[in-house]
VOGURO-33698 format. One record per atom (N, C-alpha, C, O): z, x, y; residue in three letters; residue number from 1. Coordinates in pm, 1 decimal, padded with zeros to 6 digits. Example, Ala and Ser with C-alpha at 12.3 -4.5 7.8 and 13.67 -1.06 7.14 Angstrom:
2
+----------+----------+----------+--------+--------+
|       zz |       xx |       yy | gudren | vodren |
+----------+----------+----------+--------+--------+
|  00780.0 |  01319.0 | -00569.0 |    ALA |      1 |
|  00780.0 |  01230.0 | -00450.0 |    ALA |      1 |
|  00780.0 |  01320.0 | -00330.0 |    ALA |      1 |
|  00846.5 |  01423.6 | -00331.9 |    ALA |      1 |
|  00708.0 |  01285.0 | -00225.0 |    SER |      2 |
|  00714.0 |  01367.0 | -00106.0 |    SER |      2 |
|  00787.0 |  01290.0 |  00003.0 |    SER |      2 |
|  00803.9 |  01340.9 |  00113.8 |    SER |      2 |
+----------+----------+----------+--------+--------+
***
This chain:
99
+----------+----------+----------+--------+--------+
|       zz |       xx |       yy | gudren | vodren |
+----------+----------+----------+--------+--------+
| -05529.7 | -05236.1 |  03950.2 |    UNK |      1 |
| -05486.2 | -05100.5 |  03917.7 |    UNK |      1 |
| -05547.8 | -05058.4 |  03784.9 |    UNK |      1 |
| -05548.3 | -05131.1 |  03685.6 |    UNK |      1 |
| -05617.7 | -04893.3 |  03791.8 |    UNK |      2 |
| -05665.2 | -04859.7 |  03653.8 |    UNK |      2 |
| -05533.1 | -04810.1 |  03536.0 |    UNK |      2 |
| -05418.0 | -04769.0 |  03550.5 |    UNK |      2 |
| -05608.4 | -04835.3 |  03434.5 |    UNK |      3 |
| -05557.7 | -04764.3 |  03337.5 |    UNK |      3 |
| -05471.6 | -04623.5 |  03361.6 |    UNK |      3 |
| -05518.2 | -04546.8 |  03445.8 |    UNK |      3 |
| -05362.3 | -04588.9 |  03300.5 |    UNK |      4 |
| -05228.9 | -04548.2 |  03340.2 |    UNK |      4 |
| -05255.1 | -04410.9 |  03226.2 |    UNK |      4 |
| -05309.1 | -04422.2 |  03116.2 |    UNK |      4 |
| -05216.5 | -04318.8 |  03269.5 |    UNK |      5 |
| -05200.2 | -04203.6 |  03154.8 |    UNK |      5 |
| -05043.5 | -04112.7 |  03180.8 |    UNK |      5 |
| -05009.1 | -04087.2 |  03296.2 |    UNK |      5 |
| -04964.3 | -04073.1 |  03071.3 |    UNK |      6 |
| -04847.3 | -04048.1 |  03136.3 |    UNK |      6 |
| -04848.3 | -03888.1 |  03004.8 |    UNK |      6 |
| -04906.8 | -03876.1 |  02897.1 |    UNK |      6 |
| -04779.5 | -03815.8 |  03061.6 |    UNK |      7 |
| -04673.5 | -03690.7 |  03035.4 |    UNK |      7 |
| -04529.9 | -03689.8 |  03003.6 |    UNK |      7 |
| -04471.2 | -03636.4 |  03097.7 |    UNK |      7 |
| -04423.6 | -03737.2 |  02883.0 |    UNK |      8 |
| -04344.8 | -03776.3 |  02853.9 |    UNK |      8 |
| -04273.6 | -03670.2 |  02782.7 |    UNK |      8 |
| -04331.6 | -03583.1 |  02717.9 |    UNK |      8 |
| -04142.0 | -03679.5 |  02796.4 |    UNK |      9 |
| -04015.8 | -03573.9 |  02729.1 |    UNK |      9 |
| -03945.5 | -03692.4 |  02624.7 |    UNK |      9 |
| -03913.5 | -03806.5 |  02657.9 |    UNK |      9 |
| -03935.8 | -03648.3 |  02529.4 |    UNK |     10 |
| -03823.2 | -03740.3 |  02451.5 |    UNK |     10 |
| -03716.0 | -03652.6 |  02421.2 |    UNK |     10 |
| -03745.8 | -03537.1 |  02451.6 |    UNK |     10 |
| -03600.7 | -03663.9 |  02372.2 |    UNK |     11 |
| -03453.2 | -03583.2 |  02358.9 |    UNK |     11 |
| -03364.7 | -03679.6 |  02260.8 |    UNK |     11 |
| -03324.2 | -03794.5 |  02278.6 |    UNK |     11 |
| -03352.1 | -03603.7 |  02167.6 |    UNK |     12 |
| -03225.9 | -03643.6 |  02093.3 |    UNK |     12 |
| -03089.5 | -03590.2 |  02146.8 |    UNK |     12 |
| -03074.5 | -03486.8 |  02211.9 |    UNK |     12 |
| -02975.8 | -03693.4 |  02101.6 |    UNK |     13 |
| -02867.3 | -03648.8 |  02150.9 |    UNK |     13 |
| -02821.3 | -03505.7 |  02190.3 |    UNK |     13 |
| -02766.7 | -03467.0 |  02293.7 |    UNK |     13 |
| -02862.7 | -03430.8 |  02066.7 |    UNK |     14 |
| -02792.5 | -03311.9 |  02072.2 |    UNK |     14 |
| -02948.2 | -03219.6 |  02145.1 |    UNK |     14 |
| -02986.1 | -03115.5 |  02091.4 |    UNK |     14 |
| -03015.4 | -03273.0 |  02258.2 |    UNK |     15 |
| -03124.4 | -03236.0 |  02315.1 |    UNK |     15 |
| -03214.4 | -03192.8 |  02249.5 |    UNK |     15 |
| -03308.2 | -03181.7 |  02328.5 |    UNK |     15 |
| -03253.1 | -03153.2 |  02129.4 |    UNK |     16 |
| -03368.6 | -03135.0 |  02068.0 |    UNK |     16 |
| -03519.9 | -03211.0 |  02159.3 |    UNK |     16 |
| -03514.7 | -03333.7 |  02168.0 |    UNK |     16 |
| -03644.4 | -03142.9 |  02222.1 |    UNK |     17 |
| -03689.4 | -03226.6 |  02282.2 |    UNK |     17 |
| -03855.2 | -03167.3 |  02235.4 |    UNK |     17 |
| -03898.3 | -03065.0 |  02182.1 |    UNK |     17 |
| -03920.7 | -03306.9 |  02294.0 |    UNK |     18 |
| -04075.1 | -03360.9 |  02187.9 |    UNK |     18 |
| -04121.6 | -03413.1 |  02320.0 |    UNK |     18 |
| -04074.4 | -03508.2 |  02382.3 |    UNK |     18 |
| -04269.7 | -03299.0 |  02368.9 |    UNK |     19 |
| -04318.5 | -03312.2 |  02478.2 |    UNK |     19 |
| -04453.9 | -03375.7 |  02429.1 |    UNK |     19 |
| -04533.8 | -03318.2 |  02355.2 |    UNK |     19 |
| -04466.1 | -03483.3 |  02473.0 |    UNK |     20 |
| -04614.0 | -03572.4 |  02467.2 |    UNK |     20 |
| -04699.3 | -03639.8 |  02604.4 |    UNK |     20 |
| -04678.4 | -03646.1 |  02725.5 |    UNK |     20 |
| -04820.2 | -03690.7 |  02498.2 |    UNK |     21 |
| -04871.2 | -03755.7 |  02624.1 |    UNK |     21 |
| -04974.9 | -03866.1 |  02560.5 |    UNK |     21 |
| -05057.3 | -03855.0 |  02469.7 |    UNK |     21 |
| -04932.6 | -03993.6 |  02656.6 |    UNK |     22 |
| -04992.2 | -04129.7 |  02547.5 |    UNK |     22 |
| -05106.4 | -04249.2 |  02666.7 |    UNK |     22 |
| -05137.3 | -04221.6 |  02782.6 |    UNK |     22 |
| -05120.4 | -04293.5 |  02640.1 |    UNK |     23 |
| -05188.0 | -04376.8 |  02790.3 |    UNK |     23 |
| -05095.0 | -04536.2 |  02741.1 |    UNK |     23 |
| -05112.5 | -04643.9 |  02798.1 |    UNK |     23 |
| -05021.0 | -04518.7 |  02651.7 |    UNK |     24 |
| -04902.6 | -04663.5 |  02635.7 |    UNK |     24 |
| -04780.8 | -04596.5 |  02614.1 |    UNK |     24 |
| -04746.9 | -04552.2 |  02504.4 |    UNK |     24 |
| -04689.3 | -04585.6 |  02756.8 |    UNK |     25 |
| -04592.4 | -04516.7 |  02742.1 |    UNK |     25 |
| -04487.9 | -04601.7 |  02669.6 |    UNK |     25 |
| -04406.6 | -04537.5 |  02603.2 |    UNK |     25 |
| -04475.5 | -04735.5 |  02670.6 |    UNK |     26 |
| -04360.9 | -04874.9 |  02594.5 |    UNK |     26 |
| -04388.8 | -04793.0 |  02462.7 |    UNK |     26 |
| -04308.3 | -04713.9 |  02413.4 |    UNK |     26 |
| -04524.9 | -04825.1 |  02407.5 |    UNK |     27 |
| -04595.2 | -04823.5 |  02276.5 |    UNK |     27 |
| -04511.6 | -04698.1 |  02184.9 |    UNK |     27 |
| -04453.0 | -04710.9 |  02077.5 |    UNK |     27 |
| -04530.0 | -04571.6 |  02271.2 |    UNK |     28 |
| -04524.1 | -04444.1 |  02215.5 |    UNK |     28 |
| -04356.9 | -04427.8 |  02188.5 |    UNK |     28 |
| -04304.7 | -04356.6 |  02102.8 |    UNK |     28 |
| -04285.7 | -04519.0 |  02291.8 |    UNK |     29 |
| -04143.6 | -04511.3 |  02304.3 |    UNK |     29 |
| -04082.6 | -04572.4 |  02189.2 |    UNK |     29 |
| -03993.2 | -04522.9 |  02120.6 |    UNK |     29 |
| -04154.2 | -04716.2 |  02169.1 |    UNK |     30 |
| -04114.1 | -04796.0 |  02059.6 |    UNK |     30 |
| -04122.2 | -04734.1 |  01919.2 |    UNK |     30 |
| -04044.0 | -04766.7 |  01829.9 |    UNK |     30 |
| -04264.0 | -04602.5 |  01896.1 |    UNK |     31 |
| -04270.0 | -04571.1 |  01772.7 |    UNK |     31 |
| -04174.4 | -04452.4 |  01785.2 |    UNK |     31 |
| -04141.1 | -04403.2 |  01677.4 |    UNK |     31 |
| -04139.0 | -04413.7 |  01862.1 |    UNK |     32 |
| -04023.1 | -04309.8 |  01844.1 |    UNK |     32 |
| -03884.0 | -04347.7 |  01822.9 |    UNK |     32 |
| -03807.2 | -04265.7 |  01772.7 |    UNK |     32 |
| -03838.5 | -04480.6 |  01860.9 |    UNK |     33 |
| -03689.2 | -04529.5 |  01837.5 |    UNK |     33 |
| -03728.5 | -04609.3 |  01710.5 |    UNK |     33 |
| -03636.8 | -04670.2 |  01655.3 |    UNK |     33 |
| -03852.8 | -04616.9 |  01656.9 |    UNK |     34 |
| -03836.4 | -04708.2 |  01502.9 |    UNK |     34 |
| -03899.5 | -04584.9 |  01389.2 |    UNK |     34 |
| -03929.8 | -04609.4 |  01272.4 |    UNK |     34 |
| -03911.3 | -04429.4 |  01466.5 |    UNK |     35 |
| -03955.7 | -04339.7 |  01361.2 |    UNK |     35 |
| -04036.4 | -04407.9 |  01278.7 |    UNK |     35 |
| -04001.3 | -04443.7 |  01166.3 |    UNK |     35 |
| -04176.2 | -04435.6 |  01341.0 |    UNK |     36 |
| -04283.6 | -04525.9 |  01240.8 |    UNK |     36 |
| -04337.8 | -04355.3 |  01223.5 |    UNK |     36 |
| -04339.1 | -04318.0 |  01106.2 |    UNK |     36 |
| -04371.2 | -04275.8 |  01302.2 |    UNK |     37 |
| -04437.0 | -04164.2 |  01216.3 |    UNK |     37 |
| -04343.5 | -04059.9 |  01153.1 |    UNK |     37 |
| -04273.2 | -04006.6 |  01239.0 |    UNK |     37 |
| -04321.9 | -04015.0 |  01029.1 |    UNK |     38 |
| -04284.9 | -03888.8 |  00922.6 |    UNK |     38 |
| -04314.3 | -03747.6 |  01051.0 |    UNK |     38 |
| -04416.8 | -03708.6 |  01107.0 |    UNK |     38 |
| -04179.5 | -03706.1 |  01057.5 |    UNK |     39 |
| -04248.2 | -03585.5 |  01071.7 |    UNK |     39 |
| -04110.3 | -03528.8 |  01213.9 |    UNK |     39 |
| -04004.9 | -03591.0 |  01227.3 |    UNK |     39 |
| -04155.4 | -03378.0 |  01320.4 |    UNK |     40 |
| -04043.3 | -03377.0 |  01375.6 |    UNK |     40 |
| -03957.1 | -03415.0 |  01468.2 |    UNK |     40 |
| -03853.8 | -03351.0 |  01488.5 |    UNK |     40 |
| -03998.8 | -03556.6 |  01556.0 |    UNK |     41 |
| -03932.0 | -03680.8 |  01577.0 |    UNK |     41 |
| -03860.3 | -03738.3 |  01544.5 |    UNK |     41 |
| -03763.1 | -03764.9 |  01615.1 |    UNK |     41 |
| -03880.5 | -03798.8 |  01381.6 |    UNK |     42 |
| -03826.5 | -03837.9 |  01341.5 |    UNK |     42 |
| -03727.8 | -03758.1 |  01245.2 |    UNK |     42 |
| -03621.0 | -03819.2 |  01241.6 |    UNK |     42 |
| -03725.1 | -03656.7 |  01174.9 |    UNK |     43 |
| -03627.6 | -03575.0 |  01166.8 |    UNK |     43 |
| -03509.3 | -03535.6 |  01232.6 |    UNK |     43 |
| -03397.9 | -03510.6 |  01186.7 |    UNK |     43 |
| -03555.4 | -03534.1 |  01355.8 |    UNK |     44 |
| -03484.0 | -03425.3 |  01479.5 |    UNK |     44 |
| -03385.3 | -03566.6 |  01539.0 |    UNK |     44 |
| -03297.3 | -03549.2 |  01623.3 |    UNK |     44 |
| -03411.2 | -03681.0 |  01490.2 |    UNK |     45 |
| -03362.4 | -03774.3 |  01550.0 |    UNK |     45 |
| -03393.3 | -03787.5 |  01738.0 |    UNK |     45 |
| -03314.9 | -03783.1 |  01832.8 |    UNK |     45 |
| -03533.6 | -03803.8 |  01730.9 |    UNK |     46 |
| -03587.1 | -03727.2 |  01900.5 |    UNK |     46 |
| -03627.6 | -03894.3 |  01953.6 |    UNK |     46 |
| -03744.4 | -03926.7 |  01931.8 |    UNK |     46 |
| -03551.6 | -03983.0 |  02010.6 |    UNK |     47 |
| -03559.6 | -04086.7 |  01979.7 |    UNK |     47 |
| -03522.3 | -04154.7 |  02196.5 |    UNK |     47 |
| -03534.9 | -04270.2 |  02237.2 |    UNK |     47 |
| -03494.3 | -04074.0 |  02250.6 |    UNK |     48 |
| -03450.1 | -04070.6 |  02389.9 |    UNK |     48 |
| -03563.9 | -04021.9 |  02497.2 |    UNK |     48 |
| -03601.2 | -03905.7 |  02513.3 |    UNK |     48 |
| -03620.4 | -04163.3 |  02581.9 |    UNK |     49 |
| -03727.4 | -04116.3 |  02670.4 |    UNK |     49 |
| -03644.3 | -04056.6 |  02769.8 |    UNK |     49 |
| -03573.5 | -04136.7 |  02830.9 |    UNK |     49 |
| -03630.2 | -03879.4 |  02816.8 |    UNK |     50 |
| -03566.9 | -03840.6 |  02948.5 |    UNK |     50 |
| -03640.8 | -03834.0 |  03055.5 |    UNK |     50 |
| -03588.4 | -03846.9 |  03166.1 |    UNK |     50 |
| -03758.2 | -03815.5 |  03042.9 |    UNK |     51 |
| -03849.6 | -03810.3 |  03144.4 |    UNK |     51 |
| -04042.7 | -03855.6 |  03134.0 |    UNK |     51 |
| -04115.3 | -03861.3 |  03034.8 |    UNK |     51 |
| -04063.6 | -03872.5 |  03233.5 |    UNK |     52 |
| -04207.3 | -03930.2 |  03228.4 |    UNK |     52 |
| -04313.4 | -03889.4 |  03334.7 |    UNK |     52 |
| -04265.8 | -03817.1 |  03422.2 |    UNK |     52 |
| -04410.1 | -03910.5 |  03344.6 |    UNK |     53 |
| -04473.4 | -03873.8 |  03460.9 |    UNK |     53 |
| -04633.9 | -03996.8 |  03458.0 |    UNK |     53 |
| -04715.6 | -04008.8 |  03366.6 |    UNK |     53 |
| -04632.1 | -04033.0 |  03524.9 |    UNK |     54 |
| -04802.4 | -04098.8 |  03513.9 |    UNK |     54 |
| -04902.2 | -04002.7 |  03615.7 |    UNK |     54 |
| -04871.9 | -03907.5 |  03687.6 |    UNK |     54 |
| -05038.2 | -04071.4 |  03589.6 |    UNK |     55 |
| -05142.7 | -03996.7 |  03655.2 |    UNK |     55 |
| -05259.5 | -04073.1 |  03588.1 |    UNK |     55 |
| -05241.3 | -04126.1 |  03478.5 |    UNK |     55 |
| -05394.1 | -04080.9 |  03659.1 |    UNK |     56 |
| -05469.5 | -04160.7 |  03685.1 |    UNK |     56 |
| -05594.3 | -04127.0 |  03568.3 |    UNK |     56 |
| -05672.9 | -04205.1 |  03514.7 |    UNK |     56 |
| -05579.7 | -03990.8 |  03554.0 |    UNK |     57 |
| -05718.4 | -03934.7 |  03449.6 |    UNK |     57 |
| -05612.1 | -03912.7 |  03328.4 |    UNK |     57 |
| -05491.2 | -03902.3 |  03349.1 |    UNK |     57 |
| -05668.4 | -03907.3 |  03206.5 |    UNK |     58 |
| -05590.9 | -03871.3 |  03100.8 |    UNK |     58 |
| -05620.4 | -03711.5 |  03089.7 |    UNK |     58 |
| -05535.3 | -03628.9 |  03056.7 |    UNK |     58 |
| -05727.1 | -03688.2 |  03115.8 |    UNK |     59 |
| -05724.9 | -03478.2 |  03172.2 |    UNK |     59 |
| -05627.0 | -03441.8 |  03276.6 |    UNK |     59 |
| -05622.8 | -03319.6 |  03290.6 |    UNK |     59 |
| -05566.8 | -03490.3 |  03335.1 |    UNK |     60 |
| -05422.2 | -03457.5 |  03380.3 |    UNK |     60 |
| -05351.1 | -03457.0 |  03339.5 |    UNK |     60 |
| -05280.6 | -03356.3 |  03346.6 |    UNK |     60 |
| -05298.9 | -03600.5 |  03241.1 |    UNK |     61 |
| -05186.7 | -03645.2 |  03170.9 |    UNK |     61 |
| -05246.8 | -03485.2 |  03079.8 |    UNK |     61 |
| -05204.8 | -03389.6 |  03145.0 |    UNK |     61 |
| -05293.8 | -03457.0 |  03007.9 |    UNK |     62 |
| -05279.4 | -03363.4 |  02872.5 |    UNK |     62 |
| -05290.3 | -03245.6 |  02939.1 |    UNK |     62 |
| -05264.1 | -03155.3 |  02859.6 |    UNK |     62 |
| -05320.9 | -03195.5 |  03065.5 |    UNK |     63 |
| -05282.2 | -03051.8 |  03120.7 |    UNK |     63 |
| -05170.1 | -03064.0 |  03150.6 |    UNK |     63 |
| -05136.7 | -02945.7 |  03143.3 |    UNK |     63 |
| -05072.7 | -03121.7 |  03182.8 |    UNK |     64 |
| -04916.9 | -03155.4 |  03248.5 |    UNK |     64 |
| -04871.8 | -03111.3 |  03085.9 |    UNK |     64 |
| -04800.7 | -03012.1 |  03069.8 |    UNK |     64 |
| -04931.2 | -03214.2 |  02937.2 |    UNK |     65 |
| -04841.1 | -03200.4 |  02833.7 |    UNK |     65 |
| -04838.4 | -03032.4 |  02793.6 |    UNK |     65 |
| -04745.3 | -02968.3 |  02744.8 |    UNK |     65 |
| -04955.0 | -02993.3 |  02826.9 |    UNK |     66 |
| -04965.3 | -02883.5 |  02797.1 |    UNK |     66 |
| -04909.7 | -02738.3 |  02844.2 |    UNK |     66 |
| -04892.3 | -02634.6 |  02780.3 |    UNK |     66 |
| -04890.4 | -02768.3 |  02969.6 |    UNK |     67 |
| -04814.0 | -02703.3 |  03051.3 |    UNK |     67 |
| -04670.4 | -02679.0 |  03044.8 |    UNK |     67 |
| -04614.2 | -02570.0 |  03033.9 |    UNK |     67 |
| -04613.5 | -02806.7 |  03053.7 |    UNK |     68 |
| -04479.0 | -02849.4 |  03021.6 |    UNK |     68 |
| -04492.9 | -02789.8 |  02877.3 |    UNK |     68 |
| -04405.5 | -02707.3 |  02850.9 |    UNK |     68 |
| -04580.1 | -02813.2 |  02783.3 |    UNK |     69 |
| -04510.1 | -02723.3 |  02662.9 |    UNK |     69 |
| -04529.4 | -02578.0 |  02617.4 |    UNK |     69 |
| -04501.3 | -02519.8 |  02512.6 |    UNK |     69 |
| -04569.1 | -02551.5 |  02696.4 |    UNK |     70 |
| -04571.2 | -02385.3 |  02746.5 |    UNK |     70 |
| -04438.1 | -02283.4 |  02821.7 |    UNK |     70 |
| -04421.1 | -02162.1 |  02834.2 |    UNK |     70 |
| -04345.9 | -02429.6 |  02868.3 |    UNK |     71 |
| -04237.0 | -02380.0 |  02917.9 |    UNK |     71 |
| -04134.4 | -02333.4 |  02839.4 |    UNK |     71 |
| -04112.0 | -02393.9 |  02734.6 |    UNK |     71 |
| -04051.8 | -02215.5 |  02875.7 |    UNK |     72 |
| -03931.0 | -02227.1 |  02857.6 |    UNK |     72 |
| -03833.4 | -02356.5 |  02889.1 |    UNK |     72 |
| -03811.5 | -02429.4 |  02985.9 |    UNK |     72 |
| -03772.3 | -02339.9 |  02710.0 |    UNK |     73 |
| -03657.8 | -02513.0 |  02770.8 |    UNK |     73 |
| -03570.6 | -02531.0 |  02883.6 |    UNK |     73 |
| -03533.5 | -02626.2 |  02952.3 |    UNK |     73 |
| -03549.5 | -02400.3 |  02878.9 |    UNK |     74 |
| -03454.3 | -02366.1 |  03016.9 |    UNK |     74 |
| -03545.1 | -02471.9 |  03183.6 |    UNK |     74 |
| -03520.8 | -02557.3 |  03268.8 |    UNK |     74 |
| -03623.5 | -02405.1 |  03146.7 |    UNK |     75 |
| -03773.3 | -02498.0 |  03277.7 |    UNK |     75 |
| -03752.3 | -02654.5 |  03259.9 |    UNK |     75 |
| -03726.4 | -02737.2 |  03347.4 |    UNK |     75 |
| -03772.4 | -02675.3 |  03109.4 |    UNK |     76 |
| -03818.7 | -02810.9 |  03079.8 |    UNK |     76 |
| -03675.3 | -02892.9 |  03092.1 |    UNK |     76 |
| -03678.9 | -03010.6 |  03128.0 |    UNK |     76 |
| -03541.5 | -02825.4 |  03060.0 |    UNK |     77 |
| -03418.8 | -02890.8 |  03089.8 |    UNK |     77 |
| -03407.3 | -02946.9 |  03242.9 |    UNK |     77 |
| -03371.9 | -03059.6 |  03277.7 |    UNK |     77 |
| -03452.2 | -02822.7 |  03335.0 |    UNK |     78 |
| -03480.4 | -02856.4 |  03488.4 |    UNK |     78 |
| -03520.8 | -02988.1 |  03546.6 |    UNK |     78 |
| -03470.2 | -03075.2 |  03617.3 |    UNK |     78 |
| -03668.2 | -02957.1 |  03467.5 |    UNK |     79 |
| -03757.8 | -03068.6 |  03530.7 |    UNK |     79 |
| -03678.3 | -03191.9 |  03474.7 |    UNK |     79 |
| -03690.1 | -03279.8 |  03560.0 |    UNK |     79 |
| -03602.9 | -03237.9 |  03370.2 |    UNK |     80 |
| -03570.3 | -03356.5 |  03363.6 |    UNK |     80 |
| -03462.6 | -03374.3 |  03435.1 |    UNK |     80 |
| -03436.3 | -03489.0 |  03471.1 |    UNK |     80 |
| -03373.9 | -03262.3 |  03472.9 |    UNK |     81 |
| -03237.8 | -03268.1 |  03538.1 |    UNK |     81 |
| -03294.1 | -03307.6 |  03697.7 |    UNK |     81 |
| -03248.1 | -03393.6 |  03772.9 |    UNK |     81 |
| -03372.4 | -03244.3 |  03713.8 |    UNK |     82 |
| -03452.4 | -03317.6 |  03851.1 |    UNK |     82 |
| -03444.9 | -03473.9 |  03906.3 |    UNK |     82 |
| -03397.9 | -03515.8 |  04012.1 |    UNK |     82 |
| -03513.3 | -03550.8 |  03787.9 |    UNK |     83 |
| -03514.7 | -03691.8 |  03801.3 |    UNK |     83 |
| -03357.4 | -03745.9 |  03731.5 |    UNK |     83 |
| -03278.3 | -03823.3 |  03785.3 |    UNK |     83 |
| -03344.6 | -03687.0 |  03613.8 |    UNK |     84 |
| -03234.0 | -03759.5 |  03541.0 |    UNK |     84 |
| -03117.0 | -03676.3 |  03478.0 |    UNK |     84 |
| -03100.9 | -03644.1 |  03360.3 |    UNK |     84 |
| -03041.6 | -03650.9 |  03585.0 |    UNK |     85 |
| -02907.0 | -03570.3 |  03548.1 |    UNK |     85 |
| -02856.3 | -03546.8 |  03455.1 |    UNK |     85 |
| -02838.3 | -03436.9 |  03402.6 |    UNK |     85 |
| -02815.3 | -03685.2 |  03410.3 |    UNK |     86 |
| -02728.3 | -03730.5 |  03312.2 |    UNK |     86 |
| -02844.6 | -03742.0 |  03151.9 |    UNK |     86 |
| -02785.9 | -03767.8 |  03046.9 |    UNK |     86 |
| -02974.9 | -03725.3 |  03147.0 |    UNK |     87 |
| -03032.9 | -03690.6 |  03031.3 |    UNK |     87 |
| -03012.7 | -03872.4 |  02970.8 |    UNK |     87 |
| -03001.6 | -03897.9 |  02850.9 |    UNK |     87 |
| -03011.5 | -03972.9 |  03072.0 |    UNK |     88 |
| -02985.1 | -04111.3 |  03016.8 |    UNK |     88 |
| -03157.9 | -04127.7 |  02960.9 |    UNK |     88 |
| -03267.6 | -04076.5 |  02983.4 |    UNK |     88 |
| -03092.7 | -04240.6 |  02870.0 |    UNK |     89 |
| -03286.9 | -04251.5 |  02791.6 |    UNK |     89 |
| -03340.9 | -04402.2 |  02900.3 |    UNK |     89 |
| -03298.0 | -04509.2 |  02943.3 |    UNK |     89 |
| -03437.5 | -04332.4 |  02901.3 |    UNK |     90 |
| -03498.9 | -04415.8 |  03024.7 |    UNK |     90 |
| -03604.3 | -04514.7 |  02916.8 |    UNK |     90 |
| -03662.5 | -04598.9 |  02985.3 |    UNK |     90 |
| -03631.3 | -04521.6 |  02808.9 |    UNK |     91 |
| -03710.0 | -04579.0 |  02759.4 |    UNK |     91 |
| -03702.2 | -04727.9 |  02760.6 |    UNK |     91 |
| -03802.8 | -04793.8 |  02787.1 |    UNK |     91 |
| -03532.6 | -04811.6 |  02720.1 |    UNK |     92 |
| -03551.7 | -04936.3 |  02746.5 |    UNK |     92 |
| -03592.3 | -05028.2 |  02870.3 |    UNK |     92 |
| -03621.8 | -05147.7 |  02873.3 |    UNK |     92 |
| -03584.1 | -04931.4 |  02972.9 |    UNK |     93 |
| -03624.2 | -04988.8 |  03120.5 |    UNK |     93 |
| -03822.3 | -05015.5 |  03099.0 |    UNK |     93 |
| -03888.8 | -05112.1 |  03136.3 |    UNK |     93 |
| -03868.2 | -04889.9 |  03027.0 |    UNK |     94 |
| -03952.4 | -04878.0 |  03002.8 |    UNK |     94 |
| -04036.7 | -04999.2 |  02977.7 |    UNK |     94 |
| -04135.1 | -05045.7 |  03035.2 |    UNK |     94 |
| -03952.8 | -05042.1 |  02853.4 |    UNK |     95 |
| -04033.5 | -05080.3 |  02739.8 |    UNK |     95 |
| -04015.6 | -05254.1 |  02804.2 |    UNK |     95 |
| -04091.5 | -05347.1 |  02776.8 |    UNK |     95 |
| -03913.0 | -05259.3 |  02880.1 |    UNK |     96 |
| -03914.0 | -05390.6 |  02955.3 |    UNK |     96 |
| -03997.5 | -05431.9 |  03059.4 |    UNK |     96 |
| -04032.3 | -05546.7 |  03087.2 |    UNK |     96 |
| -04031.3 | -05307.0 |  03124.1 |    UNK |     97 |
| -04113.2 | -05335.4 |  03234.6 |    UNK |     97 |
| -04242.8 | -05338.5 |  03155.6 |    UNK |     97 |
| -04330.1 | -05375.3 |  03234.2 |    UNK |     97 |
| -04285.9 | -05320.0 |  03055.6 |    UNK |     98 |
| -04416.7 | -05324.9 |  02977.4 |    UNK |     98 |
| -04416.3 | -05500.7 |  02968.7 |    UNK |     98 |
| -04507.4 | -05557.2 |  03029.2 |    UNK |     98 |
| -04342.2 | -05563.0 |  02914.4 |    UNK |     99 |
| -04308.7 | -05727.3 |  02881.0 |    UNK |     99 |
| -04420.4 | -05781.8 |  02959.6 |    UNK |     99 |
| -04438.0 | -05903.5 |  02965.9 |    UNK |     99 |
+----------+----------+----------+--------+--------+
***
């Protein structure tokens, strides 16, 4: 299997949400729950993977980020309520299945 490129939502409790896109989704998760980068992540306390997406070219993965952040939150609340109702942080499943 090739190399993996993904489209990711993060959410702090009080939903504040930080639309990215990384080709190490564990990696990107881990620097967001240890706020290794300054800045509005780590401020916002944005520390909760709600949603993800993979795809095969990384010119997909960054038209999806781009798209998705073009939305109204109202949209972007959707699309995660889609996969994950309850807004649970999906990142430690994540970061295990990376192991």
């Amino acid at each position: 299997m090739g190399e993996r490129y993904y489209a990711y939502i993060m959410a702090s409790r009080s939903r504040v949400l930080y639309v990215g896109m990384t080709n190490n989704l564990a990696r990107s998760v881990r620097e967001h729950k240890q706020k290794d980068a300054d800045g509005f992540t780590a401020r916002y306390n944005v520390t909760r993977l709600v949603w993800y997406r993979a795809f095969p070219r990384p010119q997909d993965a960054i038209a999806a980020e781009k798209k998705i952040k073009g939305w109204l939150r109202k949209k972007k609340a959707a699309l995660i309520e889609e996969k994950n109702p309850s807004w649970n942080d999906l990142g430690p499943a994540v970061m295990e299945e990376a192991r």
